[in-house]
C-alpha positions, 0 to 999 in steps of 0.5 A: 369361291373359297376353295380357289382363294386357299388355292391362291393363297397356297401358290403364293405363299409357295411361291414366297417360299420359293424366292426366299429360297432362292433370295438365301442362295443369293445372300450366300454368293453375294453378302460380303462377310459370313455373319452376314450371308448366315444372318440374311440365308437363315431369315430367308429361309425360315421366315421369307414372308418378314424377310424377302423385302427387306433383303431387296431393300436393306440386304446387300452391302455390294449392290452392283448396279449401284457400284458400277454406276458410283464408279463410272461417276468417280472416273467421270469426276477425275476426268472432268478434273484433269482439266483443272490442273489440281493435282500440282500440290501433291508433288511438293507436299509428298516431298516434304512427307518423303524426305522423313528418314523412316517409313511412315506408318501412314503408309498402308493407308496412303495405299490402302485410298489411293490418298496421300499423307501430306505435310504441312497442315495445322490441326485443332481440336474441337471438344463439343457442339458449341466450339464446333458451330461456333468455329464453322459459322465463324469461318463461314462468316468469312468466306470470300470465294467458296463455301462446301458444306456436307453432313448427313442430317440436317434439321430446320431447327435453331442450329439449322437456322442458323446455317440457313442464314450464314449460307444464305448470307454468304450466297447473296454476297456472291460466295459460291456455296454448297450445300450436300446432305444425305437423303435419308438421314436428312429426310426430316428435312422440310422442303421450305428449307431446301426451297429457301436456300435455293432461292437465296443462291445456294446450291443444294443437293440431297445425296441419294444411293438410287441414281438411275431405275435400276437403283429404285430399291436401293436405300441402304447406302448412307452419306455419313461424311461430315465435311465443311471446306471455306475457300480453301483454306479452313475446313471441318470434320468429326462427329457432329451433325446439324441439328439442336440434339448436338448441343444438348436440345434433347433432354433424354440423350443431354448433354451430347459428347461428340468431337470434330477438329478444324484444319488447315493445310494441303490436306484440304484438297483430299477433304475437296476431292471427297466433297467433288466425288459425292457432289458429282454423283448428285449433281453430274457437276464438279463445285469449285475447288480451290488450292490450299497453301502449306502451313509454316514449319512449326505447324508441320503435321502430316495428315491422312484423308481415309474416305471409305464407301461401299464401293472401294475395291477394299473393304476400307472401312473395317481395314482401317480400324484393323490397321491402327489397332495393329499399329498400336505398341503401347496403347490404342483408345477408341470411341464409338457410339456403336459397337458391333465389330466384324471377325476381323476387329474384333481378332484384332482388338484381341491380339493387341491385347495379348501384344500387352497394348493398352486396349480401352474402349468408350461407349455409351450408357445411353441407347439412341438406337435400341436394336443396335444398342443391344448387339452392342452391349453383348460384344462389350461384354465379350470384348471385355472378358477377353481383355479389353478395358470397356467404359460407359460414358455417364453423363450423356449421350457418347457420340465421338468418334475418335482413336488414339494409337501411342503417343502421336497417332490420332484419328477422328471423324466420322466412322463407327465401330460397327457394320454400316460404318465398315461396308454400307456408309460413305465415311471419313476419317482424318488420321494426324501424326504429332504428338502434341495434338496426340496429348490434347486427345489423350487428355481430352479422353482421359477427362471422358473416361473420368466420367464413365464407369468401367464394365467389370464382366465378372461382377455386371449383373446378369440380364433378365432372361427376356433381355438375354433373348433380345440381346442375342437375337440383336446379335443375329441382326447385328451383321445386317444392322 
């Protein structure tokens, strides 16, 4: 009886051994970048028995079932919407973009998502939680026809309640509202919340990467967009999400340093279009889409909607950060609370330094994820060595993701500076070109790098050898965070 059980545990593990064999050919072949594919093949190998299923789960940035599905619904939801007559807008707004003597450097982005940078918009910066919140339940309060409301936590605590009531408000005054939220990021989120909004009228999804029974298995995809559209003609995008943390509520990561800006103008309809597409996937279902109106003259800033997910054709997300730290001449600001580039970041960080740019980034001090906080501190280190400035934001939590090219590009949204962000989230960032928002930004920067403290790597205490270890081997995991 023994004997058959070592016989039976003998097979299996051979046979575990076998599939992590084959499983690290398969990351090989089909992981996107090779940090990656060396991450996963090397784990599989050596440890298959820790690793196997958490490849099947977590490991492939382009799973392709999932893929092709997420496109058949995209080219489903432009169908469904040729009917709606909604693409009008575009031709009068690209006029006025294209009128511009000069090539304008939104272009290879306007290439690169298929979006176009449009004229007209009128764009606010919005510094921390409390201007945020305020300025969405405002706009929310005054909704008349139709209220799209996506992020990818949403907690049932104060700020949640308060939406709660303004969206259940606005449903019962026959406002159309919407209400997407991301399965996992949110998955704290009780059932009575979800429940109660329902019966109050509005409609509510969870966004999940697992359509159909041969997505079972996927959870590594993320709605990480933060996206709020109110009748057309108001909307929101940034940093923060729902929840008491984002306004301080969490003593250890207090105060909460996140930024979101409030818009106006036809770039509106490429935000609705974002939230058509991701609504689509979850309900098969367009929401109501309204037209926004050009802003006057002297409001007149081009803006550029970048939407990247896992399956764009491009890897969107890293090429976005690679092209506005090659646009940079004089000086490229970003923030992040994460920062774990790939090759191609990183060179170009390098370069844009060698060009003589003004390359500083701002992280945080504090780890909300240890792992990830790890990697982070080790590419920082690395980073700075070669030229970067890095600072570390003291008094809380460093959240913000935002970045400053020269004297007029600015860009803020949702995407970090790290793996996930570049190939596995669904993220959205909006570049603006003006220089007068570009100077509210750079001060608003330059009051966050006055409050951190610069890492000199020469003089930075060298880490216990315990804590180099964990650093390094964050850094092996950090392709596959």
């Amino acid at each position: 009886m023994v004997q058959d059980s070592l016989y039976l545990l003998g097979y299996l593990a051979l046979t575990i051994q076998l599939l992590g064999l084959i499983a690290a050919a398969h990351a090989v072949f089909s992981v996107r970048t090779s940090q990656g594919a060396i991450a996963w093949a090397i784990s599989l190998v050596f440890m298959p028995y820790l690793t196997l299923l958490p490849y099947l789960v977590f490991g492939r940035s382009q799973y392709d079932a999932y893929i092709r599905s997420r496109r058949r619904a995209n080219r489903q939801m432009r169908d469904a919407m040729a009917a709606l007559d909604w693409r009008p807008w575009i031709e009068e707004a690209l006029a006025v973009s294209d009128s511009q003597e000069q090539p304008h450097p939104f272009r290879p982005f306007a290439k690169l998502t298929g979006v176009p940078s449009l004229a007209g918009n009128s764009v606010r910066l919005l510094v921390n939680g409390t201007e945020t919140f305020d300025a969405i339940l405002e706009a929310i309060a005054k909704a008349q026809n139709v209220v799209l409301v996506q992020f990818f936590i949403v907690h049932d605590d104060r700020i949640g309640r308060r939406l709660h009531a303004a969206l259940s408000e606005r449903a019962a005054a026959g406002v159309a509202v919407y209400l997407l939220y991301d399965s996992i990021g949110s998955h704290a989120l009780s059932q009575r919340y979800v429940d109660e909004l329902r019966e109050a009228g509005v409609h509510v999804r969870g966004f999940s990467a697992r359509g159909g029974f041969i997505n079972r298995f996927q959870l590594n995809f993320r709605n990480h967009r933060k996206i709020v559209v109110i009748d057309g003609q108001v909307g929101f995008v940034g940093g923060h999400n729902v929840g008491d943390e984002y306004l301080g509520g969490k003593p250890k990561l207090s105060p909460w340093r996140d930024t979101h800006i409030e818009l106006r103008g036809p770039v509106l309809a490429c935000l609705q279009e974002s939230f058509a597409e991701d609504w689509y996937w979850a309900a098969r279902k367009l929401p109501p889409l309204l037209l926004p109106e050009a802003y006057a003259e002297q409001d007149d800033m081009v803006c550029q909607v970048v939407c990247s997910g896992p399956a764009d054709e491009a890897e969107t997300g890293s090429l976005f950060f690679v092209q506005a730290i090659n646009t940079a001449l004089e000086r490229v600001w970003i923030t992040s609370p994460y920062f774990v580039p790939d090759e191609a970041v990183f060179s170009a960080l390098r370069l844009a330094v060698l060009r003589g740019v003004d390359v500083r980034l701002l992280l945080p001090s504090r780890p909300d994820h240890r792992i990830v906080y790890a990697a982070s501190s080790l590419y920082a280190l690395e980073i700075a060595r070669v030229g970067v400035r890095v600072f570390r934001y003291q008094p809380g939590f460093l959240h913000q993701k935002v970045v400053l090219v020269d004297d007029e590009i600015a860009a803020v949204g949702s995407a970090n500076l790290d793996n996930r962000s570049f190939r596995l989230n669904f993220e959205v960032m909006v570049l603006t070109a003006d220089k007068t928002f570009a100077d509210s930004v750079a001060r608003m920067l330059e009051d966050d790098f006055a409050q951190s403290v610069e890492v000199d790597p020469e003089d930075d205490p060298k880490p216990a050898r315990i804590q180099q270890l964990g650093m390094r081997v964050a850094r092996l995991v950090a392709p596959v965070l």
